[in-house]
N, C-alpha and C positions, 0 to 999 in steps of 0.2 A: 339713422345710420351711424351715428357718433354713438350711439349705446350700445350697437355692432359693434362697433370697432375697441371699444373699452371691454366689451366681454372676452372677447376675442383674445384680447392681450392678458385678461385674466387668466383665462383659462389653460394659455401658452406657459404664463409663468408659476401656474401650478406645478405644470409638468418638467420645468426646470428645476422646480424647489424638489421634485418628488424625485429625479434621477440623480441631482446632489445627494441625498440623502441615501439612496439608493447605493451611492458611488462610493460614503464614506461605510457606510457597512460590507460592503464587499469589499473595499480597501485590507483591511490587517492578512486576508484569507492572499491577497493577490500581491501582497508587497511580500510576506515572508519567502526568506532567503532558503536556499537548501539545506546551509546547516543548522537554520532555525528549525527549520521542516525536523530536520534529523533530533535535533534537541530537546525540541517538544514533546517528539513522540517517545524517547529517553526518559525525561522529566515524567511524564502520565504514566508512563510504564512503573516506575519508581514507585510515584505517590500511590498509584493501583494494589498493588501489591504487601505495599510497606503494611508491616502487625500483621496479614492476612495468608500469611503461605499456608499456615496448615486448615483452614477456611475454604480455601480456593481448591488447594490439593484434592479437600473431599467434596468438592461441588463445583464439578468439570463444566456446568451449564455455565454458571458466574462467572469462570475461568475465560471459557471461549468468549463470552459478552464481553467481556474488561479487552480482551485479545480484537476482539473485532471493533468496538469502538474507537480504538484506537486506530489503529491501522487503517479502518474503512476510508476514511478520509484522506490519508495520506498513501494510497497504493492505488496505483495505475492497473489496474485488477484484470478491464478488458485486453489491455498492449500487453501484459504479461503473460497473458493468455493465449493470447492471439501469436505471442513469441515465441513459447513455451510449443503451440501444435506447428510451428511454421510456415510460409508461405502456402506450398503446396497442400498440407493437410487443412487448412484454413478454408481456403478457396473448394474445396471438396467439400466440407463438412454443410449442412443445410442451416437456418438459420437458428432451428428449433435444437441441434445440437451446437451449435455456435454456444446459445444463452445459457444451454444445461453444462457445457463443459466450462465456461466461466463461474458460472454460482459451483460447479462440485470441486474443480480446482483451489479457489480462493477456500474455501470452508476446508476441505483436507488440509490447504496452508497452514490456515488459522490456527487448528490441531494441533499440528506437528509442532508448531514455533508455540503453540501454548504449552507444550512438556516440559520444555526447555526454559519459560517465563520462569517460573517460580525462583529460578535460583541467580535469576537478574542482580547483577552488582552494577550502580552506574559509578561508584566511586572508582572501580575498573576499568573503563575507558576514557580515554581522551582522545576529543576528536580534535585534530591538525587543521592549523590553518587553512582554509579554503585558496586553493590555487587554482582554478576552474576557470571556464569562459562564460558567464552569465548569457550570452547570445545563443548559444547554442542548444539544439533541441534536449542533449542529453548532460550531466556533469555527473560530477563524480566528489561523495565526499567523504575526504577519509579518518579513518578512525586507528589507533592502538588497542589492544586488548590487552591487559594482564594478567595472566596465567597462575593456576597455584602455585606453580615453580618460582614463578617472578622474571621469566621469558613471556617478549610479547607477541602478538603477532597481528597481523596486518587486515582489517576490515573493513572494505569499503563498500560504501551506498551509492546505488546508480540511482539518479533523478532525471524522469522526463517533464517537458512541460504539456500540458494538457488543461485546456479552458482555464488560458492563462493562469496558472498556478504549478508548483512545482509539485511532483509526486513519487514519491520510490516504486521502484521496479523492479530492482537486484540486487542482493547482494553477494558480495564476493569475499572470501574466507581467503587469505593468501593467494589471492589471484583468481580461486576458481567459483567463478559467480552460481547460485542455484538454479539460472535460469536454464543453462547449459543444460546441467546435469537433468535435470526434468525435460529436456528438450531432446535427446538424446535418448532417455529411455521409455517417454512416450513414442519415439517414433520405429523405434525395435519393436514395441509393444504393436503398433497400429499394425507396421508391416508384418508382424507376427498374425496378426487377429485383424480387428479392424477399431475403427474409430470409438464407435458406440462400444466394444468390450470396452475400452479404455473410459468411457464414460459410467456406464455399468460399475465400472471397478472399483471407479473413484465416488461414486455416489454409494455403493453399497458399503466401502468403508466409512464413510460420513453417517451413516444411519447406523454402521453397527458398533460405532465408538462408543464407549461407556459412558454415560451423564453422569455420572456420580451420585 
């Protein structure tokens, strides 16, 4: 009974040593801040890119890879998604268009903001003090842009929190966030046609983008 009871306690305080361990590896992922989240992904976009524009330029594959490693981790992909077709077209749509309109949305994402990588300046932005409620499900962190003119303008990042860690979900260009505007003209598009056009649409431009 006593060799019971010593196994027993063995065996308990494996599984303590293995959830500490457990706890300080998922630590860095679950302690960083929103505008660490924002920084990081700045920073790797930076290091990505740097010596590599006319590389990348003619090999869209590596482009989109460098674009999505990045981002994958730190974008709320389904809630933007799910925001992007709204309540009601959400709850319509089946589940097998649910997962197809998430993976075609995020990948046309991908695309569109990888056009636009190549000519990433981070010496350009300065992101502001974080004035935010860390309690709260959603925050907001802002950024400056400098313009070639030397006018700046105003860019902020919406962060949700999801399995405890923070995530981006929007951004907003002087006020008007992309979620909106995608949200808005998916839903002209739906009630124009229907769902699946709109997934069709967005899947067939994912396929017929040039690889480089």
């Amino acid at each position: 009974m006593m060799m019971n009871r010593i196994m027993r306690r063995a065996s308990r305080s494996k599984k303590l040593v293995l959830v500490f361990f457990l706890g300080i590896l998922a630590a860095p992922a679950m302690a960083q801040s929103p505008v660490e989240i924002v920084q990081e992904a700045m920073d790797l976009l930076a290091s990505g890119i740097e010596g590599r524009q006319e590389e990348l330029a003619a090999d869209k594959d590596a482009l989109y890879t460098l674009i999505d490693d990045i981002l994958l981790p730190r974008f709320a992909r389904t809630s933007a998604a799910q925001s992007v077709l709204g309540r009601k077209h959400w709850s319509a749509a089946s589940e097998e268009q649910r997962t197809r309109f998430i993976e075609a949305f995020y990948t046309s994402l991908v695309r569109k903001y990888a056009n636009g990588a190549l000519k990433f300046d981070e010496e350009r932005i300065e992101i502001l003090p974080f004035k935010g409620d860390l309690t709260k499900r959603a925050v907001t962190v802002k950024t400056l842009v400098t313009l070639d003119d030397g006018n700046t303008i105003a860019v902020d990042y919406v962060l949700v929190t999801r399995d405890d860690r923070w995530q981006m979900i929007d951004v907003k260009i002087e006020g008007i966030g992309y979620l909106k505007s995608f949200r808005e003209q998916v839903d002209a598009e739906i009630r124009k046609d229907s769902l699946e056009a709109v997934i069709v649409r967005l899947e067939g431009e994912v396929e017929g983008a040039p690889a480089g």
